[in-house]
DRENPA-3360 file (N, C-alpha, C; in nm, 2 decimals, always signed):
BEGIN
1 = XXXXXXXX = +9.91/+7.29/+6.81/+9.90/+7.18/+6.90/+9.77/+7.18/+6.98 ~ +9.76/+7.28/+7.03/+9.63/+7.29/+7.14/+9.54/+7.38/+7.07 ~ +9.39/+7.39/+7.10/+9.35/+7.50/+7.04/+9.34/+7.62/+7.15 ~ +9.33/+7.59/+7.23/+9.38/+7.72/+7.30/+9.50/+7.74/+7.41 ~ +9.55/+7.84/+7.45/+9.67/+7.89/+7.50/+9.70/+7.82/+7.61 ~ +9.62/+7.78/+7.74/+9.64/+7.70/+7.83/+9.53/+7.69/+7.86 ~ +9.48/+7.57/+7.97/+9.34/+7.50/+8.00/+9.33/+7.49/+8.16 ~ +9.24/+7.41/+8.19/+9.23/+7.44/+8.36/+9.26/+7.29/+8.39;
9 = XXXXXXXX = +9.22/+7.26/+8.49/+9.27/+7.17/+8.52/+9.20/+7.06/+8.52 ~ +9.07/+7.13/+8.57/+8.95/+6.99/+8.51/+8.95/+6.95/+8.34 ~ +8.94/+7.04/+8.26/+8.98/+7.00/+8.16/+9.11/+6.89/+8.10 ~ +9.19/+6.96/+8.13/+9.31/+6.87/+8.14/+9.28/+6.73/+8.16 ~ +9.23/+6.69/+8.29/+9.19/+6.60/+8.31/+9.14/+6.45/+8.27 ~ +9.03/+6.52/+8.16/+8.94/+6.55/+8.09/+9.01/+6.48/+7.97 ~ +9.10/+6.54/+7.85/+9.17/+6.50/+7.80/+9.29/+6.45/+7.81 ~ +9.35/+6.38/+7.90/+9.43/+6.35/+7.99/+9.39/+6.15/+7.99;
17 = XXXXXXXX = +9.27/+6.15/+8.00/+9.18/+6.05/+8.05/+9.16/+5.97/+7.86 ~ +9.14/+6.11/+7.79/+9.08/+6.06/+7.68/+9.24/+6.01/+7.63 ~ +9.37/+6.03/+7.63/+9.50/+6.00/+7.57/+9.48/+5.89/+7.62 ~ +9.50/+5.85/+7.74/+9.53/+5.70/+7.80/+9.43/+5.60/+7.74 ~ +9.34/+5.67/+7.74/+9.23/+5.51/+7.64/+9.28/+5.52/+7.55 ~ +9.32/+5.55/+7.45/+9.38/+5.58/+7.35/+9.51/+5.50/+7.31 ~ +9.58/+5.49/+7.46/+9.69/+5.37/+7.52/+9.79/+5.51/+7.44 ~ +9.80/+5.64/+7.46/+9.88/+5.71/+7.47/+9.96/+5.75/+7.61;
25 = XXXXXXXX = +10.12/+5.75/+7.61/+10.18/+5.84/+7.70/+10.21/+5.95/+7.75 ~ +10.19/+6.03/+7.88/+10.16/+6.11/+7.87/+10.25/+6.18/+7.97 ~ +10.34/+6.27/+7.93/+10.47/+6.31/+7.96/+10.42/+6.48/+8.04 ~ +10.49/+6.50/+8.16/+10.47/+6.69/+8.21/+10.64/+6.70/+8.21 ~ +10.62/+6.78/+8.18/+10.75/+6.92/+8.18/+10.70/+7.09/+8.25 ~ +10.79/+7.12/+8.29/+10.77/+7.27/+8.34/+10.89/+7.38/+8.38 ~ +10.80/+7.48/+8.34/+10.94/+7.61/+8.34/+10.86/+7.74/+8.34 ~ +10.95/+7.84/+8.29/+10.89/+7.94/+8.31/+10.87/+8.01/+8.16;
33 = XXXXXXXX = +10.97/+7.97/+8.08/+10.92/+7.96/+7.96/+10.95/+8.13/+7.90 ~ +10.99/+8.24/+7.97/+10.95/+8.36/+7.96/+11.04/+8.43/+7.84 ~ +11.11/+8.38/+7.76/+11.17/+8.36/+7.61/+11.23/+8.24/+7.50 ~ +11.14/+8.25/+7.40/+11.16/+8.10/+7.37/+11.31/+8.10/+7.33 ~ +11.40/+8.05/+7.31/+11.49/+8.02/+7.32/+11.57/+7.88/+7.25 ~ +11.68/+7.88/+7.20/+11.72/+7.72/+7.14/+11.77/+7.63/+7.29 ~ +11.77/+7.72/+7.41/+11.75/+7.57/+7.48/+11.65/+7.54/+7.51 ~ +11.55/+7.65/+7.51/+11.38/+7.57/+7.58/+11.30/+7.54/+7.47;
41 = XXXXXXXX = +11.33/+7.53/+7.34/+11.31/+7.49/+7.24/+11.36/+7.34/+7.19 ~ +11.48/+7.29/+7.25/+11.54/+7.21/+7.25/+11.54/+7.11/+7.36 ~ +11.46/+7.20/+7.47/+11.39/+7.11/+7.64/+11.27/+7.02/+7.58 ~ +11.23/+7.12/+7.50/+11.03/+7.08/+7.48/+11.05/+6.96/+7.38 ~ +11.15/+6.97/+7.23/+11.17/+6.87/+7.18/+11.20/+6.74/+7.20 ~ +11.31/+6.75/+7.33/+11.34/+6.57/+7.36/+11.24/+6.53/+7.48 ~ +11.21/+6.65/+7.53/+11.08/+6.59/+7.59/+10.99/+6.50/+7.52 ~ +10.95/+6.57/+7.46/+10.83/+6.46/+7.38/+10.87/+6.37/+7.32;
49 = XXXXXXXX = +11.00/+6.34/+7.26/+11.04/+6.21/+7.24/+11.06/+6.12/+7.34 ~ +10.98/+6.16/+7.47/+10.99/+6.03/+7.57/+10.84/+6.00/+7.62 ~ +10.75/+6.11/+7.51/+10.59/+6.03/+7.54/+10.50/+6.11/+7.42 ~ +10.40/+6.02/+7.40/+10.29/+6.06/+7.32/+10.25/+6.15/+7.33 ~ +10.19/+6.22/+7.43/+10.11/+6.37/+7.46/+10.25/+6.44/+7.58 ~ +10.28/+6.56/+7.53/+10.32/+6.65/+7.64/+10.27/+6.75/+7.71 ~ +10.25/+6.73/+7.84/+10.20/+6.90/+7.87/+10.31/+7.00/+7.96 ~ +10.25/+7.06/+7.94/+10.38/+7.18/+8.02/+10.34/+7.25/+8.10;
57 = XXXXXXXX = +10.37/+7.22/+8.23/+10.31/+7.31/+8.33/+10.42/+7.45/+8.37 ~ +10.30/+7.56/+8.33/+10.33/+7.71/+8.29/+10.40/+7.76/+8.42 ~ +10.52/+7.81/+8.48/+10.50/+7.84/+8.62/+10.50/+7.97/+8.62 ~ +10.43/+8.03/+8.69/+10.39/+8.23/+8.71/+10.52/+8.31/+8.78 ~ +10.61/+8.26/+8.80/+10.72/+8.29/+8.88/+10.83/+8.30/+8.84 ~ +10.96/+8.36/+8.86/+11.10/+8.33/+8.82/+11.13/+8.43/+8.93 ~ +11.26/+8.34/+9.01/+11.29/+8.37/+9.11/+11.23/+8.47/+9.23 ~ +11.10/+8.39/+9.23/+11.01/+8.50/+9.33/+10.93/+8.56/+9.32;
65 = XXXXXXXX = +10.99/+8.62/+9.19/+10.87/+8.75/+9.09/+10.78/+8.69/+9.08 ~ +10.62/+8.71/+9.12/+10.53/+8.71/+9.00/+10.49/+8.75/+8.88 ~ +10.45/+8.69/+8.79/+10.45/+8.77/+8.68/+10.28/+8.75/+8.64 ~ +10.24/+8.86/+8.56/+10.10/+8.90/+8.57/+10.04/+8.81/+8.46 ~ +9.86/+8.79/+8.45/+9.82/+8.70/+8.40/+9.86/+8.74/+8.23 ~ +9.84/+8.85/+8.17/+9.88/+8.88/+8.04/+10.00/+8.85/+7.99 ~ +10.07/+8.85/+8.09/+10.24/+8.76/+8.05/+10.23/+8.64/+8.08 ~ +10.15/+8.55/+8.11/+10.14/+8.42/+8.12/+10.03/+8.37/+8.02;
73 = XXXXXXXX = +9.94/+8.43/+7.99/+9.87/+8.46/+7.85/+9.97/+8.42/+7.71 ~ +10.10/+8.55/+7.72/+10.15/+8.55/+7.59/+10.23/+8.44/+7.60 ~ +10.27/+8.40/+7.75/+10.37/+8.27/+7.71/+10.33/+8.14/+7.67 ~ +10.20/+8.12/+7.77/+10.13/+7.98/+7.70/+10.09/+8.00/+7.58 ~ +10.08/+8.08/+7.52/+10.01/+8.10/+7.35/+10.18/+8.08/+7.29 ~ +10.29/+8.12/+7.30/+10.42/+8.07/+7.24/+10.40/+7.96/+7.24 ~ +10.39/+7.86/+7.38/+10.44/+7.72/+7.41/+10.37/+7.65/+7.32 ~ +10.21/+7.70/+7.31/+10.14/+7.63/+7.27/+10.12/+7.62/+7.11;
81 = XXXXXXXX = +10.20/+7.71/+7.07/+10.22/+7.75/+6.93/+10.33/+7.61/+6.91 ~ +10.42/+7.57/+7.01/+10.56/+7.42/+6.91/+10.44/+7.34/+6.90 ~ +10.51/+7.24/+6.81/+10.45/+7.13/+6.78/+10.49/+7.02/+6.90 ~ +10.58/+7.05/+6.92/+10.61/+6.93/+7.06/+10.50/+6.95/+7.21 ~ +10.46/+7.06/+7.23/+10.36/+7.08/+7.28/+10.20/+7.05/+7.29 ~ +10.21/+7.01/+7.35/+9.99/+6.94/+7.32/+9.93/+7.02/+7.44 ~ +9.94/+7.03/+7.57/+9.85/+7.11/+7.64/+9.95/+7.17/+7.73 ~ +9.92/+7.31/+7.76/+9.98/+7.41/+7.87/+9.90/+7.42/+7.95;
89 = XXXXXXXX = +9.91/+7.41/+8.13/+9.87/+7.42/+8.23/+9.92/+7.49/+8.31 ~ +9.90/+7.61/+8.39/+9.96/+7.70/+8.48/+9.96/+7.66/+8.58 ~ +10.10/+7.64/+8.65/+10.12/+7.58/+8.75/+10.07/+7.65/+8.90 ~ +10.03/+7.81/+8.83/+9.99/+7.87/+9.01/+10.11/+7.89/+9.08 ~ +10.08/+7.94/+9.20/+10.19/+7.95/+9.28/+10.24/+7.79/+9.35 ~ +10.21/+7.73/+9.38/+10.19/+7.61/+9.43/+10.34/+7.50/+9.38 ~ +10.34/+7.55/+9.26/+10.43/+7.51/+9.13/+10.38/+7.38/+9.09 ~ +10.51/+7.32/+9.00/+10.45/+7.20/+8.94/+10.46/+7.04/+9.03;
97 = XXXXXXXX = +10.49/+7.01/+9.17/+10.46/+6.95/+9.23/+10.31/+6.89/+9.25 ~ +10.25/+7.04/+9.26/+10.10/+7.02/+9.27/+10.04/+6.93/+9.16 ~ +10.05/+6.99/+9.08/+10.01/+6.95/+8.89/+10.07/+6.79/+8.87 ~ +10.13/+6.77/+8.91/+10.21/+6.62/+8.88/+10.17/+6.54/+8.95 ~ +10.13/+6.59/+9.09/+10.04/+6.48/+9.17/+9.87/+6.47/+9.11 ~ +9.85/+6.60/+9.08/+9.72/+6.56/+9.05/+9.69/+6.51/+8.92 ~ +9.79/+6.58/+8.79/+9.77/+6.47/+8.67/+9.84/+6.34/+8.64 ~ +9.93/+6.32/+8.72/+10.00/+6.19/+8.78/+10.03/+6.13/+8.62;
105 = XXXXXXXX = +10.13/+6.21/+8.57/+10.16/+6.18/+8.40/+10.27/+6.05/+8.42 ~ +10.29/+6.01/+8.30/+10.39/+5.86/+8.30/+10.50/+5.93/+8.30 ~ +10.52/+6.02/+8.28/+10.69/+6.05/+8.24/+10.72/+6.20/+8.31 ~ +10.80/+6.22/+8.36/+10.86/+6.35/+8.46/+10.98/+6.36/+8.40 ~ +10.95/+6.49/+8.30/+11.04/+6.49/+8.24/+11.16/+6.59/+8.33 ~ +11.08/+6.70/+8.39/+11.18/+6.79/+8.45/+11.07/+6.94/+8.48 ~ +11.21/+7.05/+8.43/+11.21/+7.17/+8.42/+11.33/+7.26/+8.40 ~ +11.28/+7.32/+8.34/+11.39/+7.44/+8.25/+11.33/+7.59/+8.30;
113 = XX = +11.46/+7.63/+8.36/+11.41/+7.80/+8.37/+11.48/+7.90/+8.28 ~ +11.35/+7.93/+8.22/+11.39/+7.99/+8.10/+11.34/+8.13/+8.08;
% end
């Protein structure tokens, strides 16, 4: 999907800007993602059947824990490995409130803690 694991946010942007001329949809989802699984495999699929481009904002967290950049490394490189997937974005601590206001995508899909 992507060519690399996850991107920043100016980037994102970036291509974000380039879908919409495009007159593509452009859908966020977010979770924690920390085993792929047949439900978060099954989150990420009908996600994208409710828009053209999906991104998935990565969250560094599950229930409080931080988890270190190398684990969030290996997870956005899974996410980024489905095909329902197009760009992964790490939500930070902040979570994905932040990310959705600033890439202000057409479709909110949710989140799955997984």
């Amino acid at each position: 999907s992507t060519l690399f694991p996850y991107t920043t946010l100016f980037r994102s942007r970036r291509r974000i800007h380039l879908w919409r001329k495009m007159g593509l949809s452009v859908g966020f989802a977010s979770g924690y993602f920390g085993v792929a699984t047949a439900a978060s495999v099954g989150f990420l699929r009908q996600a994208k059947q409710r828009c053209d481009r999906l991104i998935v904002g990565l969250c560094n967290s599950k229930d409080g824990l931080s988890s270190g950049a190398a684990d969030q490394h290996d997870r956005s490189s899974v996410l980024a490995s489905f095909a329902s997937v197009d760009l992964v974005i790490p939500c930070g601590d902040a979570g994905s409130a932040e990310l959705i206001e600033e890439l202000r995508p057409d479709v909110v899909i949710g989140s799955i803690d997984s």
